[in-house]
C-alpha positions as CSV (number, residue, x, y, z in Angstrom):
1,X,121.3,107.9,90.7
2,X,120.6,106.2,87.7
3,X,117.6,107.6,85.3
4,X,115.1,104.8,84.4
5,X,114.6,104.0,80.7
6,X,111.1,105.6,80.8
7,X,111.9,109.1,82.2
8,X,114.8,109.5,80.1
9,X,112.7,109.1,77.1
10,X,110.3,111.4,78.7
11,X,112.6,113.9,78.9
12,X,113.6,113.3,75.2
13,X,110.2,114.8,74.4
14,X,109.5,117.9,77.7
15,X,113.2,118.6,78.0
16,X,113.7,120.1,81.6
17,X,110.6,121.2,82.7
18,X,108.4,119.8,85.8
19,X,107.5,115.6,85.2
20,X,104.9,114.1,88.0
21,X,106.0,111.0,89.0
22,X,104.9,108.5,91.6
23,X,107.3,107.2,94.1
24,X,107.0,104.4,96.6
25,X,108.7,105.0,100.2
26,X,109.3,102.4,102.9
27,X,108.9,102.8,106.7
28,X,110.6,99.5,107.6
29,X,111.1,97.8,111.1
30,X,112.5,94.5,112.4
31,X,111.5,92.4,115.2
32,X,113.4,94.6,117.7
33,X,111.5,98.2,116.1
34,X,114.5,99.9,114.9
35,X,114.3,101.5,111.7
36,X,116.3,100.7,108.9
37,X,117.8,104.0,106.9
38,X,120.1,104.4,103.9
39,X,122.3,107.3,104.0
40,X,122.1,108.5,100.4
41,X,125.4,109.2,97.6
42,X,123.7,112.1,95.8
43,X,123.0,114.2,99.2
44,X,124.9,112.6,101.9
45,X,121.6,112.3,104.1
46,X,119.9,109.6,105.8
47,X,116.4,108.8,104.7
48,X,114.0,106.5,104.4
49,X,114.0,104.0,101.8
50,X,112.1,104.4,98.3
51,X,112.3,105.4,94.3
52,X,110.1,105.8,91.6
53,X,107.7,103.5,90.8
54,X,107.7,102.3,87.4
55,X,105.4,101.8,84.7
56,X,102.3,99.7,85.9
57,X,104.4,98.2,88.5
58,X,102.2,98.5,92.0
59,X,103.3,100.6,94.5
60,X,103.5,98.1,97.4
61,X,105.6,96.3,95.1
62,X,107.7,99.5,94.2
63,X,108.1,100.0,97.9
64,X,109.3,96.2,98.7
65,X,111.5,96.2,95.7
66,X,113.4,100.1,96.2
67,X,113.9,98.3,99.9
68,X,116.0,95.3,98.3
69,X,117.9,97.1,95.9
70,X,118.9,100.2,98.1
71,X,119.4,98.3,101.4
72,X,119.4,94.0,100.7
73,X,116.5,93.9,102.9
74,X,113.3,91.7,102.3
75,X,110.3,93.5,103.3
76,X,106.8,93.1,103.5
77,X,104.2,96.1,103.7
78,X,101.8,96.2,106.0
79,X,100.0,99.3,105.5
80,X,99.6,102.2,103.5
81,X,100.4,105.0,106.3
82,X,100.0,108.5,104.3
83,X,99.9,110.0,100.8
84,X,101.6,113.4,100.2
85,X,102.8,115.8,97.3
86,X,106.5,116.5,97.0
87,X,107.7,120.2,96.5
88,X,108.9,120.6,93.3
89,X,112.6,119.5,93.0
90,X,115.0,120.7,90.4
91,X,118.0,118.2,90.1
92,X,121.8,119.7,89.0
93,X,121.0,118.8,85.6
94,X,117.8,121.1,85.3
95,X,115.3,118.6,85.5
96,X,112.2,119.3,87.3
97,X,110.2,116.9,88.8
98,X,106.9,116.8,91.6
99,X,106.5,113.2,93.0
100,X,103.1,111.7,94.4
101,X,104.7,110.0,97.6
102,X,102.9,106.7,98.8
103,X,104.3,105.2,101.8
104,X,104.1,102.2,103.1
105,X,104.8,100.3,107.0
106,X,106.3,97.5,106.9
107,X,108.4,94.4,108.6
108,X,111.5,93.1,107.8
109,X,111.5,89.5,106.9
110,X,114.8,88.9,105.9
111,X,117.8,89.7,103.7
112,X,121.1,91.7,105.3
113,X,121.4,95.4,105.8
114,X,124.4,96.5,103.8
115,X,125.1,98.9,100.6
116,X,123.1,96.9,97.7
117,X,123.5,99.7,95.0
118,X,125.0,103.2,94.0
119,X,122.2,105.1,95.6
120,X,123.4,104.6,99.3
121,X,126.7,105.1,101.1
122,X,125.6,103.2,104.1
123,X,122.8,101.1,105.0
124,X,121.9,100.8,109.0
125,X,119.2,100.2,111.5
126,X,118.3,102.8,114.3
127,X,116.8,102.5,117.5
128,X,113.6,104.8,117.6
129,X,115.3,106.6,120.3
130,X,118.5,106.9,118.7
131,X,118.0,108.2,115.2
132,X,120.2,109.9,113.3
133,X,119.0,113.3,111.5
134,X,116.3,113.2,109.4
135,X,114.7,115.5,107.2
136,X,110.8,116.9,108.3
137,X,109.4,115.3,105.7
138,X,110.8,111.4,106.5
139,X,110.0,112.7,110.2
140,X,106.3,113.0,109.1
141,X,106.1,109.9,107.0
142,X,107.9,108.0,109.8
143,X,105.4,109.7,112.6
144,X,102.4,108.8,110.7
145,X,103.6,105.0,109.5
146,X,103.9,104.5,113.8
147,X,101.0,106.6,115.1
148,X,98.7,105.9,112.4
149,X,96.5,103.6,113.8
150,X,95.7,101.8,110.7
151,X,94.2,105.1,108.8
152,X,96.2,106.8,105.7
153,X,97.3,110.0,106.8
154,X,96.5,112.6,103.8
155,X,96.1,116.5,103.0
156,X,92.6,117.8,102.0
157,X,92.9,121.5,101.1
158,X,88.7,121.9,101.8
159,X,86.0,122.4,99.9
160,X,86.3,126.2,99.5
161,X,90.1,125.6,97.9
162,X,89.3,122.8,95.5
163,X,85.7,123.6,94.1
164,X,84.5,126.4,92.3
165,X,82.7,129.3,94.7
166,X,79.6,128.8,93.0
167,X,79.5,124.4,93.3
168,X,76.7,124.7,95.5
């Protein structure tokens, strides 16, 4: 996977340890509701599509664009289906990194499944029925983006864990 420009020159200046980065993930179906997965080069798994969102870019737009270059499909989102917080992840090279993941429903409005880029060693679409393994987390995204009912799916900790004892 390449590095973007911005993150490499991050890790000029904090070397190795943890970077929070926001990342844009697509739950995408066509007309016939399969899902469309990329089976990834750096771990051999199928997921769901996404990347980092860069720089001001919005994350809608992150979403849509990850879609096109990982998979050469046009997408369009039609929701925002849950917000969640990565574990941390430590890559071969060291680097540590804790993503904010925003995902996103959406519909397939045209391009071609197929390999668009180095990320992905195969790009195919999957019968709901007929999926083929997936990691809990995607499972949850993908749950949530087709039973959400229109409502962001998100963790709240409670009061007692985020405020102070004495808040009132």
């Amino acid at each position: 996977m390449p590095t973007p420009p911005f993150i490499a020159e991050l890790r000029t200046l904090i070397g190795t340890r943890p970077l929070w980065l926001s990342c844009a993930i697509a739950v995408v179906l066509d007309d016939d509701r399969r899902l469309l997965l990329g089976r990834r080069a750096d771990t051999g798994a199928w997921a769901l599509p996404g990347g980092i969102i860069d720089p001001a870019e919005e994350p809608a737009d992150a979403a849509v664009r990850e879609c096109f270059e990982e998979t050469g499909v046009i997408a369009v989102p039609q929701s925002l289906t849950s917000v969640s917080v990565s574990p941390l992840t430590t890559y071969a090279n060291g680097d540590q990194t804790r993503y904010l993941e925003l995902t996103f429903r959406c519909t397939a409005v045209g391009g071609r499944a197929r390999v668009n880029d180095s990320e992905s060693l195969e790009v195919a679409w999957y019968p709901l029925d007929a999926l083929p393994e997936l990691d809990a987390r995607d499972l949850t995204r993908l749950a949530q983006a087709l039973e959400g009912g229109g409502e962001t799916a998100f963790t709240f900790s409670g009061l007692a864990e985020v405020l102070p004892p004495d808040a009132g």
